[in-house]
C-alpha positions in Angstrom: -46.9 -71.9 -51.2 -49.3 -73.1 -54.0 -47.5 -70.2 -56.9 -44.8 -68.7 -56.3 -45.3 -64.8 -55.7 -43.2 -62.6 -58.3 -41.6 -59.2 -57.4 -40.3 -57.1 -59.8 -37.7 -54.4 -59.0 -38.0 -52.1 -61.6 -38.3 -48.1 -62.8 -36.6 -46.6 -66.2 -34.0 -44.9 -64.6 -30.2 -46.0 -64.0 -28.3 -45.1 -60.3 -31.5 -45.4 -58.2 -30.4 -48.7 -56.2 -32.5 -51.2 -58.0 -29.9 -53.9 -57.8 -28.9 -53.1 -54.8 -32.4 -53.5 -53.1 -33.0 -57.0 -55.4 -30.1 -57.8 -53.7 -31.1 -57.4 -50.3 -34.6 -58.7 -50.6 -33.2 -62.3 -52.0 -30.7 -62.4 -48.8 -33.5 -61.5 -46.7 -36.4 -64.2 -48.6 -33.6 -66.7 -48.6 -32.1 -66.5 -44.5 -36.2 -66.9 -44.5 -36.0 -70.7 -45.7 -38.4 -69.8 -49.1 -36.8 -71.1 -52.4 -36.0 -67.5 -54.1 -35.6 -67.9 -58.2 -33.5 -64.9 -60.0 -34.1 -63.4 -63.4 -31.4 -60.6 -64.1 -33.4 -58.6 -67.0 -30.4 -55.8 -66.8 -28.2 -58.0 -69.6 -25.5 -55.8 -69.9 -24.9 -54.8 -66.2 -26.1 -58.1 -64.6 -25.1 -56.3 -61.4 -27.3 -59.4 -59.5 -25.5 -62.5 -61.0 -22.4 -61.1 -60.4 -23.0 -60.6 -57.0 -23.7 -64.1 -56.4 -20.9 -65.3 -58.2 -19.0 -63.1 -56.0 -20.9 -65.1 -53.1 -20.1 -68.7 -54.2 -16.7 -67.8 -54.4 -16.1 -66.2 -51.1 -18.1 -69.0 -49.5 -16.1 -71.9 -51.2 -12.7 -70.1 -50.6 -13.9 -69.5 -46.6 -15.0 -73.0 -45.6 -18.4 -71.0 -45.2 -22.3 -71.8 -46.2 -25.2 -69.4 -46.8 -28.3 -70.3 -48.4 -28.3 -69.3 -52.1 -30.9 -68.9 -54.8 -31.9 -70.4 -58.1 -30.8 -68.5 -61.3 -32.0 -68.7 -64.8 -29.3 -66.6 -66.3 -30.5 -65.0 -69.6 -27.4 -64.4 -72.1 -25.8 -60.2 -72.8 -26.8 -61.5 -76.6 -30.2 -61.2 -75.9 -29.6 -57.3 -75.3 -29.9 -56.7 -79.5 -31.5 -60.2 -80.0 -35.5 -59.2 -81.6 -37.8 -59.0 -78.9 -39.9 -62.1 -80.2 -36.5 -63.8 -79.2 -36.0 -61.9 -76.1 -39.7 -62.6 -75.0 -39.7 -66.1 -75.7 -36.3 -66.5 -73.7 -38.2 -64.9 -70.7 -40.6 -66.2 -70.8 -39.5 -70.0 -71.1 -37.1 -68.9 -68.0 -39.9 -67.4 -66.3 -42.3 -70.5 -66.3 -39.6 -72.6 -64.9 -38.9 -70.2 -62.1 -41.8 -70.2 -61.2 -42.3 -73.8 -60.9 -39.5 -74.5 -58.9 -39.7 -71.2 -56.3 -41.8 -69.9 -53.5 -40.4 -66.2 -54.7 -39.9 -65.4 -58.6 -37.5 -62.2 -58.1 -36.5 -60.0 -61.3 -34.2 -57.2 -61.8 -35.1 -54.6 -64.7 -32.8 -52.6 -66.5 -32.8 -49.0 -66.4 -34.5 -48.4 -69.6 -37.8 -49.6 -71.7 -37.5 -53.1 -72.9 -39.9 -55.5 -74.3 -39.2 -57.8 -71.3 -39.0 -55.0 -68.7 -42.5 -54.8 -69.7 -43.6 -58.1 -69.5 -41.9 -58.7 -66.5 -43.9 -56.1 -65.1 -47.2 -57.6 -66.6 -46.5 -60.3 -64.9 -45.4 -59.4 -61.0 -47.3 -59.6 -58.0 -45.6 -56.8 -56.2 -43.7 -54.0 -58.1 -40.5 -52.6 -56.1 -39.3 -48.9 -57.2 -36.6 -47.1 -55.4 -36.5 -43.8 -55.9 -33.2 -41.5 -54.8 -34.2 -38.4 -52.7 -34.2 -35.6 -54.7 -36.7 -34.0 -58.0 -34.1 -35.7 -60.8 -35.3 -39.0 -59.6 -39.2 -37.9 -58.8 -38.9 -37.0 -62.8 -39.5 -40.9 -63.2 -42.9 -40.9 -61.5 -44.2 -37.8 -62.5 -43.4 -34.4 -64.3 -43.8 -30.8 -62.3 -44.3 -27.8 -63.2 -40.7 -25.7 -63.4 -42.8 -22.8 -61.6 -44.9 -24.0 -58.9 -43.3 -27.3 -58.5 -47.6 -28.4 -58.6 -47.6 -32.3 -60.2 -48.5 -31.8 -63.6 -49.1 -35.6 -64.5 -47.6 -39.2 -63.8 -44.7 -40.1 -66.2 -44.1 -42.8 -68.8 -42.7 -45.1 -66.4 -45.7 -44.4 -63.9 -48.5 -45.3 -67.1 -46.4 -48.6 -67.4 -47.2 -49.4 -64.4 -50.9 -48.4 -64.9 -51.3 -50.2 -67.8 -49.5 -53.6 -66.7 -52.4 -53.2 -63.5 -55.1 -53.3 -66.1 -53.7 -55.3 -68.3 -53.8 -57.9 -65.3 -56.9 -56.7 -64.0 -58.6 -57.4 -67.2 -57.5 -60.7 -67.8 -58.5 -62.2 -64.7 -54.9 -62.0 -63.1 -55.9 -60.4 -59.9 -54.2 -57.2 -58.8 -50.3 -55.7 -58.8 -49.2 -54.1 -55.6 -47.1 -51.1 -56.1 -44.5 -50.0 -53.4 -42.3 -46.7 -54.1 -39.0 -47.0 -51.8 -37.6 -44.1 -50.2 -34.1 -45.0 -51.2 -30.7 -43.3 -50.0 -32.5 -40.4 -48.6 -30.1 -37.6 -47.3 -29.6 -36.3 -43.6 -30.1 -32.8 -44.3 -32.0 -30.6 -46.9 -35.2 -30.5 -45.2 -36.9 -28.0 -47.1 -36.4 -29.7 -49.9 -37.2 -33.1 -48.7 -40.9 -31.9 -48.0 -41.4 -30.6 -51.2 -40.6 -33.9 -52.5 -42.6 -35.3 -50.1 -45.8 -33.7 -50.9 -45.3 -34.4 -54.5 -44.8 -38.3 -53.8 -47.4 -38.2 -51.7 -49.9 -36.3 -54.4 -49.1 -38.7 -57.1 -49.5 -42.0 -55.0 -53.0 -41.0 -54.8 -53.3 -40.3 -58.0 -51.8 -43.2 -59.5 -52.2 -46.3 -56.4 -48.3 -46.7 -55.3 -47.8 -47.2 -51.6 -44.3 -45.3 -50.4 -42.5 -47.6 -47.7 -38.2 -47.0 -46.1 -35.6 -48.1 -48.5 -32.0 -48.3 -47.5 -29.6 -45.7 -46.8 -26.4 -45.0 -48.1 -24.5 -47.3 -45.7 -20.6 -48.1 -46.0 -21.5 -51.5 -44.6 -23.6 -52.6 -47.8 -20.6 -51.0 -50.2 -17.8 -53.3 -48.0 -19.9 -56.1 -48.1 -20.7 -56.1 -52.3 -17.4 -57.4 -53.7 -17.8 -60.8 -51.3 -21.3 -60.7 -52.6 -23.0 -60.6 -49.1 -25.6 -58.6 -46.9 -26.3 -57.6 -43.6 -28.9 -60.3 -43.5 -25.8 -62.9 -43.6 -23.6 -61.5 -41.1 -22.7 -64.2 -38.2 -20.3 -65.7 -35.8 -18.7 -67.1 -39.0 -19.3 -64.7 -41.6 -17.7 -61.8 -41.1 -15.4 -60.8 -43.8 -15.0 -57.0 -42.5 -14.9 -55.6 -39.2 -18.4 -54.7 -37.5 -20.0 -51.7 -35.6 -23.1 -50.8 -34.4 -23.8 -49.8 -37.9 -24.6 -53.2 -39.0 -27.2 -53.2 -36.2 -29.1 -49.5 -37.9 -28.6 -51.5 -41.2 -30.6 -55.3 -39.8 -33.2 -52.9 -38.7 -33.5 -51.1 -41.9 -33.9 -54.1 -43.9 -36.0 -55.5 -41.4 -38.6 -52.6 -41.7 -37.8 -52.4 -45.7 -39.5 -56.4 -45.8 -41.8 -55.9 -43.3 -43.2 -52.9 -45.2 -43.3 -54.5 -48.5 -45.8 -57.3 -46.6 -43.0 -59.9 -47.1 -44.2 -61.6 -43.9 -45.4 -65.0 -44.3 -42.7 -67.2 -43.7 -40.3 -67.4 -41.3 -38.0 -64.7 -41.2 -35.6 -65.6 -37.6 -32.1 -65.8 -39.8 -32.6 -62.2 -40.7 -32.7 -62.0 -36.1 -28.9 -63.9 -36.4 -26.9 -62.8 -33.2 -24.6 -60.0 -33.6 
């Protein structure tokens, strides 16, 4: 690849899966044989690098290899450092990601930071999960307590829109914006179309496609602490016992990069037998 392409996983609200779904894309980009760089923007939480701390252990300690990515860690100092300092620690870590990757992939925090923002002034693809249910549809856009009618997008959504023509303006092409269905529950159907209809109203209104996130699986909770996914399950990695739910979960994340366009490279490690 000539530049690296730059996803951001990001919205302003803790508890929605953020981490979880960075997580899972990087397993997925890396089993695909693309160099995958990492900035963890969530400095206090750094839910990401832990993770593959977690994985470098439990690889070294099993005898075991999987492919891992780059990291530019960026110091929990930095967290109530100035934001001159903060930006100009980004972005000396984001140039050199980007040199040395095919995929540039950054975790935001839950919250507005000065390099939340520029991280999403600077993606190619935006990634926001969203929990199924109205207190995480709050994010995008505000209702009406009444009629439930979409009133107008939300802080987070004119972010967004102003990062796309912030871009757009400066010659920096266009940002793709994908709205995961994340965690969504079995039942509650009436309210699920209600919540439906409102995604679907503001996507129009503000340019987000909506694609499958992932469920609420026990298979990506057991597999966390050894910091592995689904998409590195094999005959030798195989720290719990398997099911035919860690068949449901391959095809999940399958469709979750397929539907985010994640398609040119190849992608058979994410196929491993079962």
């Amino acid at each position: 690849m000539s530049q690296a392409k730059v996803i951001v996983v990001g919205n302003e609200k803790g508890g929605a899966g953020k981490s979880t779904i960075a997580i899972h894309l990087s397993a997925a980009l890396l089993h695909g044989g693309v160099k995958v760089a990492l900035l963890d923007l969530d400095l206090r939480q750094q839910s990401m690098g832990h993770f593959f701390a977690h994985r470098r252990a439990w690889l070294d300690a099993a005898g075991a290899t999987a492919p891992m990515p780059l990291e530019y860690p960026l110091g929990v100092e930095l967290a109530t450092a100035p934001d001159a300092e903060a930006l100009a620690q980004f972005e000396d870590a984001f140039g050199r990601a980007r040199e040395e990757a095919d995929f540039v992939l950054i975790d935001t925090p839950g919250g507005d930071t000065a390099i939340s923002r520029a991280a999403h002034g600077s993606a190619d693809l935006i990634v926001t999960p969203m929990n199924d249910s109205f207190v995480d549809f709050d994010m995008l856009g505000i209702v009406d307590p009444v009629t439930l009618d979409l009133k107008r997008p939300s802080l987070y959504s004119e972010t967004v829109w102003n990062s796309r023509k912030i871009r757009a303006a400066a010659g920096g092409g266009s940002i793709d914006w994908v709205v995961l269905r994340n965690r969504l529950a079995p039942t509650e159907a009436r309210n699920r179309k209600r919540l439906d209809e409102r995604v679907q109203a503001l996507s129009r209104r503000v340019g987000f496609r909506v694609g499958p996130g992932l469920r609420d699986r026990v298979i990506y909770r057991e597999l966390f602490p050894f910091g592995l996914t689904i998409a590195d399950l094999s005959p030798t990695i195989r720290p719990v016992a398997m099911s035919l739910q860690h068949v449901a979960a391959r095809q999940e994340l399958r469709a979750l990069v397929a539907s985010l366009g994640l398609t040119g490279f190849e992608s058979g490690e994410l196929m491993a037998a079962e």
